[in-house]
N, C-alpha and C positions, 0 to 999 in steps of 0.2 A: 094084512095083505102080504101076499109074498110076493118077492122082489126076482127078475130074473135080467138074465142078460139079452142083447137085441137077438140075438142068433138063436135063443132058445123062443121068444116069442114069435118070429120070423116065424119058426118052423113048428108052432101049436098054430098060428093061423093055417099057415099052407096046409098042415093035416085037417083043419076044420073047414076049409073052403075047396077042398079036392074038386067037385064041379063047380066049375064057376068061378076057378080060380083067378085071383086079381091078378092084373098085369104089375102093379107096383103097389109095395109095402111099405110104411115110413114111420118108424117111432121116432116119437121124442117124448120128453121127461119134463116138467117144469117142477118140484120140488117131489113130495110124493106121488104126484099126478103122471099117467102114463098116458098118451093118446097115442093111439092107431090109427093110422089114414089107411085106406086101403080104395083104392080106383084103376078103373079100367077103359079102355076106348069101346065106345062105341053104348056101353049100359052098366051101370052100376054093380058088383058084383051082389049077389044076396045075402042077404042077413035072416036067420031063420032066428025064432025062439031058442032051440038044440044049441045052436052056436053060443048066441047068450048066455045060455046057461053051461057049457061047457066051459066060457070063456069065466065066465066067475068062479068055479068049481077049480080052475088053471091058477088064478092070482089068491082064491080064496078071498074075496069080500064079492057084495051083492050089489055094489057102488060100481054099476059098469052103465053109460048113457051112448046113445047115437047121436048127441045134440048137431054133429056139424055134416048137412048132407048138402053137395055139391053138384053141377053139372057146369061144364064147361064146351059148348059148341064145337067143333072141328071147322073142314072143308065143306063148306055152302051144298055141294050135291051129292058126296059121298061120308060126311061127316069125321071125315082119317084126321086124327091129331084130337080128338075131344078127349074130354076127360068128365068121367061120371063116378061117386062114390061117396063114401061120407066117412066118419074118424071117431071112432071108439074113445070115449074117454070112463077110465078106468083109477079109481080112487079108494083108500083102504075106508 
């Protein structure tokens, strides 16, 4: 698995999610493990097969899962403040 820094994955996501771009990005690391959180207001950004497989072809290993998907509710009649998405996790 190759290793990179938050600013170089920051910006192979933003080049993979050009529509539908997520409002907010969040790496974190727990030993060799990388997760990706990526969520946005209002619907989940997309996740296509192409990404996935882009996204392993990026770190180089096939050890990449979607397991953590979230939705977080907003304001009762306009839903402003929600939070929808889910977090890449990415292992050699």
């Amino acid at each position: 698995m190759r290793h990179y820094d938050d600013a170089a994955i920051e910006a192979k996501v933003r080049e993979l999610w050009q529509d539908g771009a997520p409002d907010k990005i969040e790496i974190a690391r727990t030993g060799k493990t990388v997760r990706i959180k990526l969520s946005s207001m209002y619907e989940a950004p997309g996740l296509s097969f192409a990404q996935l497989k882009a996204l392993s072809a990026f770190f180089e290993t096939d050890n990449l899962d979607d397991d953590d998907r979230f939705s977080y509710s907003g304001c009762e009649t306009c839903d402003y403040g929600s939070s929808y998405g889910f977090t890449l996790r990415i292992e050699p």
